[in-house]
Residue frames as qw, qx, qy, qz and C-alpha x, y, z in Angstrom:
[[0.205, 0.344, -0.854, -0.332, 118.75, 115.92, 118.62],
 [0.906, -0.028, -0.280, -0.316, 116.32, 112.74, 117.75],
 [0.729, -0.347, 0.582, -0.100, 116.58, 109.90, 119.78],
 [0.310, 0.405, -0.852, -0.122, 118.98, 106.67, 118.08],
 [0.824, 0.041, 0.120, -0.552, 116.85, 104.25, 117.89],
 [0.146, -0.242, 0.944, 0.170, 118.03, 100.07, 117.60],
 [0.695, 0.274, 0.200, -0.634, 115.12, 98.57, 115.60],
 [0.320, 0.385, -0.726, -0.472, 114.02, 95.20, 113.90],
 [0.877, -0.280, 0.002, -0.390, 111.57, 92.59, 113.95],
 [0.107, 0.489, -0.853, 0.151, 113.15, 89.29, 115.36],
 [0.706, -0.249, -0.647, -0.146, 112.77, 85.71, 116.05],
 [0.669, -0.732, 0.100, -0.083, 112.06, 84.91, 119.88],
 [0.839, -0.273, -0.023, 0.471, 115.62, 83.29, 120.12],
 [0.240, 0.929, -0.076, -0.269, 117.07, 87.15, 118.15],
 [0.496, 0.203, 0.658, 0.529, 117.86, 86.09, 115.17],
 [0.215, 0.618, -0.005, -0.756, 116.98, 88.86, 112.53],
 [0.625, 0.517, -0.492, -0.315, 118.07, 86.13, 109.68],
 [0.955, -0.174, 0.218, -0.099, 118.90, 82.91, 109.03],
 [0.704, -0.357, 0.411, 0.457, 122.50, 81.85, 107.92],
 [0.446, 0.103, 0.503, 0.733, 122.06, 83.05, 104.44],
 [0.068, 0.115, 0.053, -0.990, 120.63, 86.66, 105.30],
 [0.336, -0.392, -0.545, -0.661, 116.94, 85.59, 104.35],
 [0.272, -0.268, 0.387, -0.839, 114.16, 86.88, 107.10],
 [0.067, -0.323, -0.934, 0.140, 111.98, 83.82, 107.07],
 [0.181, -0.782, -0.547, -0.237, 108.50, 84.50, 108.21],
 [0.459, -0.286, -0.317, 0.779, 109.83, 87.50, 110.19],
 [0.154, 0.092, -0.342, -0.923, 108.04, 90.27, 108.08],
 [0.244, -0.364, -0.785, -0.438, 105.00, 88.04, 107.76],
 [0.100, -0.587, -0.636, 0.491, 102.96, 89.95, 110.56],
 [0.039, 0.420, -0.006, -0.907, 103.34, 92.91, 108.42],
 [0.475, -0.081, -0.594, -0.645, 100.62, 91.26, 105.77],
 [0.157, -0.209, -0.964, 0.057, 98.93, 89.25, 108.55],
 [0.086, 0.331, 0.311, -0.887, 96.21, 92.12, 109.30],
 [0.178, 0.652, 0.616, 0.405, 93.44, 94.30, 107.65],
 [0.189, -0.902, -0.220, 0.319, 94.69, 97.67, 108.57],
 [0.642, 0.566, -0.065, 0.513, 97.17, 99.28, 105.91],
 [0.617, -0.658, -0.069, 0.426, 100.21, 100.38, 107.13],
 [0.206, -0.460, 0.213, 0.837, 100.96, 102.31, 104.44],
 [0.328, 0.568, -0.187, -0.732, 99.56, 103.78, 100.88],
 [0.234, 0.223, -0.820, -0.472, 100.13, 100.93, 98.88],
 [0.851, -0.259, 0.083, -0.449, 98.11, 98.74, 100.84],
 [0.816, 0.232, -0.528, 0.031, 100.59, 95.99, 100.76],
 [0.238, 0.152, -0.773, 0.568, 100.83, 96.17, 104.37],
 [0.657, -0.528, -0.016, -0.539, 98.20, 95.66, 106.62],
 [0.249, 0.161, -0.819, 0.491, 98.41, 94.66, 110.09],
 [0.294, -0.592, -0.723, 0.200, 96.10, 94.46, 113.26],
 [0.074, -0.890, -0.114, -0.435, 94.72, 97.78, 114.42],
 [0.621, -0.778, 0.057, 0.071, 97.24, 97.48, 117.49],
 [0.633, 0.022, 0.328, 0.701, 100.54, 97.10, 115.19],
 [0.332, 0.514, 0.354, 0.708, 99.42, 99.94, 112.89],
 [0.355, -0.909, -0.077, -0.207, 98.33, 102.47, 116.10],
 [0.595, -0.755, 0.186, 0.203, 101.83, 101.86, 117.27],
 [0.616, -0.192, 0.398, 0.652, 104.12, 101.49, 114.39],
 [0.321, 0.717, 0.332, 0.522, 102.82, 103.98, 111.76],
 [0.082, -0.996, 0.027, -0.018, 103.37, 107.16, 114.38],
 [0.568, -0.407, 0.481, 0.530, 107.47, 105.29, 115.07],
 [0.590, 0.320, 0.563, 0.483, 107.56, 105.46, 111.13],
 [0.279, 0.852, 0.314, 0.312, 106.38, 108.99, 110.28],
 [0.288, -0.957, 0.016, -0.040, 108.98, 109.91, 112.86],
 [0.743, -0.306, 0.290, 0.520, 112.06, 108.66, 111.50],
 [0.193, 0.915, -0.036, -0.352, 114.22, 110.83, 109.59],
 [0.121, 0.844, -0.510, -0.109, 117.11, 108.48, 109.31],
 [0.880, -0.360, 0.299, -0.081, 118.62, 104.94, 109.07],
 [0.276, -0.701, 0.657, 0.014, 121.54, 103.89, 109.90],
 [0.936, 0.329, 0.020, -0.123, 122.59, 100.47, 107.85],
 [0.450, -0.565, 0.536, 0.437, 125.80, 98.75, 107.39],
 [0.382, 0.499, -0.391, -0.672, 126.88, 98.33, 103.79],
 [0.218, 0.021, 0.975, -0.040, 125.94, 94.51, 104.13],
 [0.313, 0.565, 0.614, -0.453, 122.50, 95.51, 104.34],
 [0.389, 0.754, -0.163, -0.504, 122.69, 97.99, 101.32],
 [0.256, 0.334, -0.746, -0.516, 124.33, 95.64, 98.92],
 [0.241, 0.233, 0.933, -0.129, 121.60, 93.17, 100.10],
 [0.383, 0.709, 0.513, -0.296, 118.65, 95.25, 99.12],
 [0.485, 0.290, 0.371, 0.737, 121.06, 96.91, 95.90],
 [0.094, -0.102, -0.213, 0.967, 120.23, 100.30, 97.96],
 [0.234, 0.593, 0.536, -0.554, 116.74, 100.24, 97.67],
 [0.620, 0.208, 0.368, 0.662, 117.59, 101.41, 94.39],
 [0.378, 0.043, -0.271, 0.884, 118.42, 104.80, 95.84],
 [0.165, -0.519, -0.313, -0.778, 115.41, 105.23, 97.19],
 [0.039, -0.258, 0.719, -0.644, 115.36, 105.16, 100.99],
 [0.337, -0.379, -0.861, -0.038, 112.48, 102.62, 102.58],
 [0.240, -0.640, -0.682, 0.260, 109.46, 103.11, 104.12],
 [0.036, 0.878, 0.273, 0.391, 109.49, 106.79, 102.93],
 [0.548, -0.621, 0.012, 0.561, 112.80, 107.69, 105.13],
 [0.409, 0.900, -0.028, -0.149, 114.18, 110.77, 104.12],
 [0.023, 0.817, -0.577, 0.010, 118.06, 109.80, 104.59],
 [0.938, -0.208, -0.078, 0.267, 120.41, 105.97, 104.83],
 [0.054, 0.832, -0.552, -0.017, 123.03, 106.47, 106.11],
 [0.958, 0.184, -0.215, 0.040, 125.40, 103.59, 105.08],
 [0.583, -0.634, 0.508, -0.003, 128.43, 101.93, 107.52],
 [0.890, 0.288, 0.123, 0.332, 131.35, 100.84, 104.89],
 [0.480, -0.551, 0.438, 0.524, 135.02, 101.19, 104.39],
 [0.505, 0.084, 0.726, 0.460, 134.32, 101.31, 101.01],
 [0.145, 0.087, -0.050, -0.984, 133.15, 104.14, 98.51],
 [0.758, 0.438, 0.024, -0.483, 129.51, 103.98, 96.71],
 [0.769, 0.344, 0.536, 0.047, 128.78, 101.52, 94.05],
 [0.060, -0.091, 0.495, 0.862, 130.64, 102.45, 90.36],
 [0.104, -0.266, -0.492, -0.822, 127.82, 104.24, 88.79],
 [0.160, -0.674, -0.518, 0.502, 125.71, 105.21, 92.37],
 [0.026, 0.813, 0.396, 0.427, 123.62, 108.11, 91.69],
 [0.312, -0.031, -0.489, 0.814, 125.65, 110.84, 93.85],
 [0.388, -0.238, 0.009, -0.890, 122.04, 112.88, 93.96],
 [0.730, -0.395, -0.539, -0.141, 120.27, 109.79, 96.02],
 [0.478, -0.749, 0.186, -0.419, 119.97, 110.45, 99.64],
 [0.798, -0.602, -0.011, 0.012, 122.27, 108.37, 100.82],
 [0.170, -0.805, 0.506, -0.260, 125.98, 108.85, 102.73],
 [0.847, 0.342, -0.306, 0.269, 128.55, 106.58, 102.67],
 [0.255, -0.818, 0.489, -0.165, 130.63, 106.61, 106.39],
 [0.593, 0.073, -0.736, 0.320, 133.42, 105.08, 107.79],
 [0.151, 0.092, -0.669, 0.722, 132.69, 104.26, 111.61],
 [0.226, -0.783, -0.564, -0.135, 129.34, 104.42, 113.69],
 [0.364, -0.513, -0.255, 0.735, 130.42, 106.74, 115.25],
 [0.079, 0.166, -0.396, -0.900, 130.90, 109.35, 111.95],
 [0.034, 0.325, 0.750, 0.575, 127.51, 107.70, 111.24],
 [0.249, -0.714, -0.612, 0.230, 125.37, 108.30, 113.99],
 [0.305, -0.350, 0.044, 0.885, 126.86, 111.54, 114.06],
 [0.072, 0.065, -0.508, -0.856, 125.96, 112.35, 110.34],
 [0.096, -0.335, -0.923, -0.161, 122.81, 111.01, 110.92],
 [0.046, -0.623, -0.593, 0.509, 121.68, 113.26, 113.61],
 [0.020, 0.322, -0.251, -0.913, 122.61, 116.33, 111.48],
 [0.230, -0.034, -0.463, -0.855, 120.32, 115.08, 108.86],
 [0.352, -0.393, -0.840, -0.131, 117.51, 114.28, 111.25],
 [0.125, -0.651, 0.006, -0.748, 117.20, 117.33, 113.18],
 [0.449, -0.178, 0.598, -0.640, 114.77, 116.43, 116.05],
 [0.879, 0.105, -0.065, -0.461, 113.51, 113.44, 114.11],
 [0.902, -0.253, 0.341, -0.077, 114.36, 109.78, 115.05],
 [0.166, -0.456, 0.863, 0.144, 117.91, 107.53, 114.26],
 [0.891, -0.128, 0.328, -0.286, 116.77, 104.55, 113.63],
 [0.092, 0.542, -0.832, -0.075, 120.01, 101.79, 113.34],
 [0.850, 0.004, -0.450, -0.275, 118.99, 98.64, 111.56],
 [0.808, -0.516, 0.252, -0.131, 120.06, 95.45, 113.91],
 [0.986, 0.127, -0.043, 0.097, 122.97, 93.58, 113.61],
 [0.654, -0.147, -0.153, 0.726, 126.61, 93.79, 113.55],
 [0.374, 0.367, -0.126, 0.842, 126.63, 97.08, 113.02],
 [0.482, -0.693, -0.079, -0.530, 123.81, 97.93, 115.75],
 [0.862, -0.358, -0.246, 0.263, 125.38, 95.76, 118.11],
 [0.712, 0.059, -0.173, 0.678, 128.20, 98.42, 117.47],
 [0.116, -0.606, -0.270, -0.739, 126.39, 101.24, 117.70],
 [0.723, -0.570, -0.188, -0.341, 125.19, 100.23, 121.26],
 [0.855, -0.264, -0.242, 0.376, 128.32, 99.37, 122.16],
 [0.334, 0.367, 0.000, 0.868, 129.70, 102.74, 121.59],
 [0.106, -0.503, -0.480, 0.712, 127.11, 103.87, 124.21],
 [0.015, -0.008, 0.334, 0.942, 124.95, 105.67, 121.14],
 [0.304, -0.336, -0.635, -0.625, 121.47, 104.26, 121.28],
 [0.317, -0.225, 0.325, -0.862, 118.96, 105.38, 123.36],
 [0.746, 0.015, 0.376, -0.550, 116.01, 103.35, 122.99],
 [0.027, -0.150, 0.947, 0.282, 116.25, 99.31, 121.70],
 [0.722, 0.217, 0.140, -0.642, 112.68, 98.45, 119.61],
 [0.110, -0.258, 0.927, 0.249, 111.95, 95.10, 118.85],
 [0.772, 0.047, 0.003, -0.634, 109.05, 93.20, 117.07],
 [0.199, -0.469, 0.834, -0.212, 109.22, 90.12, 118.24],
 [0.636, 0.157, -0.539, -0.530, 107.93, 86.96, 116.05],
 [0.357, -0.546, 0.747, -0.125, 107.15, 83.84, 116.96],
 [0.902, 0.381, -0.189, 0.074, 109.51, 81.49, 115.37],
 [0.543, -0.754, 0.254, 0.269, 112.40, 80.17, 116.14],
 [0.459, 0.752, -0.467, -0.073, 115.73, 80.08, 114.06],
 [0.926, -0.372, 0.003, 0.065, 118.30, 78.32, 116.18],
 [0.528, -0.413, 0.230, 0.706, 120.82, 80.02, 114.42],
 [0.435, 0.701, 0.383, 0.415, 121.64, 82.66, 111.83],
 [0.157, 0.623, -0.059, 0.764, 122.13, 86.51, 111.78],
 [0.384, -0.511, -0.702, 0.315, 121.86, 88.27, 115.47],
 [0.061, -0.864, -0.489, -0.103, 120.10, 90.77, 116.70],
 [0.160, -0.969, 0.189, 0.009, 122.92, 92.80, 118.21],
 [0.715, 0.566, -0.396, 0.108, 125.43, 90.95, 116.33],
 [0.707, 0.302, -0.440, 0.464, 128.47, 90.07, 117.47],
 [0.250, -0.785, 0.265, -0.501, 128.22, 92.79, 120.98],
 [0.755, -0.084, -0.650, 0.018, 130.13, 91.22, 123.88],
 [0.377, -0.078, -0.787, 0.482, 129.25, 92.74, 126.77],
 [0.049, -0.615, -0.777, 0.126, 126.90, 93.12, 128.80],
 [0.218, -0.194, -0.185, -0.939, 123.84, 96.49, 128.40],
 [0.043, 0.465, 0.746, -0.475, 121.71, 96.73, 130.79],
 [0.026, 0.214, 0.669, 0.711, 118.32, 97.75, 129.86],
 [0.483, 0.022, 0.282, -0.829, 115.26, 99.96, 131.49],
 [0.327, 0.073, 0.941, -0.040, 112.58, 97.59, 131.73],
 [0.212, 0.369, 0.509, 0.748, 110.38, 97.60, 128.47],
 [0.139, 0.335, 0.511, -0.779, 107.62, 100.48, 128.50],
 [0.794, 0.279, 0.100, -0.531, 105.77, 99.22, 126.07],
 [0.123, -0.079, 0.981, 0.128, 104.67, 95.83, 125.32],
 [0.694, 0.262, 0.035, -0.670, 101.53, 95.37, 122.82],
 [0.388, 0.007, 0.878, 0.281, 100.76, 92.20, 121.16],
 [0.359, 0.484, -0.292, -0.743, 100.02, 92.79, 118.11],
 [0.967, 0.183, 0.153, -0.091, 99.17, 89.34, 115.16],
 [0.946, 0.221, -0.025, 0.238, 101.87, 87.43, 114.80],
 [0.327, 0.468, -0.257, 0.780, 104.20, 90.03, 116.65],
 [0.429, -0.865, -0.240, 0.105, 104.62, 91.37, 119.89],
 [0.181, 0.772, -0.184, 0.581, 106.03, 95.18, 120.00],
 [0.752, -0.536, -0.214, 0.319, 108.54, 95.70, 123.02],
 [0.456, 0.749, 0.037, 0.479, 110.39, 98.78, 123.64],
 [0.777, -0.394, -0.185, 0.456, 113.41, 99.42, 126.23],
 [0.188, 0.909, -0.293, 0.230, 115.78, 102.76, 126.84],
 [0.854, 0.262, -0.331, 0.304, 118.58, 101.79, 127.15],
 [0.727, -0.587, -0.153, 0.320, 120.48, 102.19, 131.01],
 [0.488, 0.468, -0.357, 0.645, 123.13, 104.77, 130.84]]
């Protein structure tokens, strides 16, 4: 099975958002380059962001979202990001009326039923469980393996958090990689079990 993966850029205080779900300059490292990070060209980064986040990207298979997140972005209109092949979506609630049942994405109750469903449709190819409440739950369930963070710096002081709502403590392997990248520094941790 692929490794479950907690991922998301963040302010230094982890904050993913600010009080009304908008990412601030969080995202702005991913134009602050001259090294596309992907086909369009509307990403470019430094040559140390794009040697270390384009091979994590070509190796996800899956992500994991609560249904917050999906009625924020109106599902991507059903077209999974960043060229993922599956979302899986965390909601007590069915699809949208008039959701395309032939779009890749899956509609659980529970992280548990998600992560689950996830691996199935990721074979040997990376989880990867947006942050927030529902990563925070995800990790609390003892599910993720490895916690990836790009780490901005800006501060919020409040707003959305990185592992939402979790309240207790997760100890964490110290990181084994740390790159600084522009405007971002990449930091990646497995996660103590």
């Amino acid at each position: 099975m692929g490794t479950v993966v907690l991922y998301s850029s963040v302010s230094v205080d982890g904050f993913v958002a600010d009080e009304n779900d908008q990412p601030g300059p969080l995202f702005d490292w991913l134009t602050s380059g001259d090294v596309p990070l992907d086909d369009s060209g509307a990403l470019t980064v430094s040559q140390t962001s794009a040697d270390y986040i384009r091979p994590y990207w070509d190796r996800i298979g899956v992500t994991v979202v609560g249904r917050h997140v999906f009625d924020l972005t109106d599902g991507w209109d059903g077209t999974p990001p960043s060229g993922v092949d599956h979302v899986v979506v965390v909601t007590h609630r069915p699809a949208p009326e008039g959701w395309d049942a032939e779009a890749p994405f899956h509609f659980v109750d529970g992280v548990e039923a998600a992560v689950a469903r996830a691996q199935e449709l990721a074979g040997d190819r990376i989880v990867e469980v947006a942050a927030g409440e529902v990563g925070g739950q995800v990790l609390a369930a003892g599910l993720v393996d490895e916690v990836r963070m790009d780490v901005v710096p800006v501060v919020f002081g409040s707003g959305k958090r990185y592992f939402g709502s979790v309240d207790a403590q997760h100890l964490l392997e110290d990181p084994d990689v740390v790159l600084q990248g522009d405007r971002v520094l990449h930091l990646r941790y497995r996660v103590r079990r």
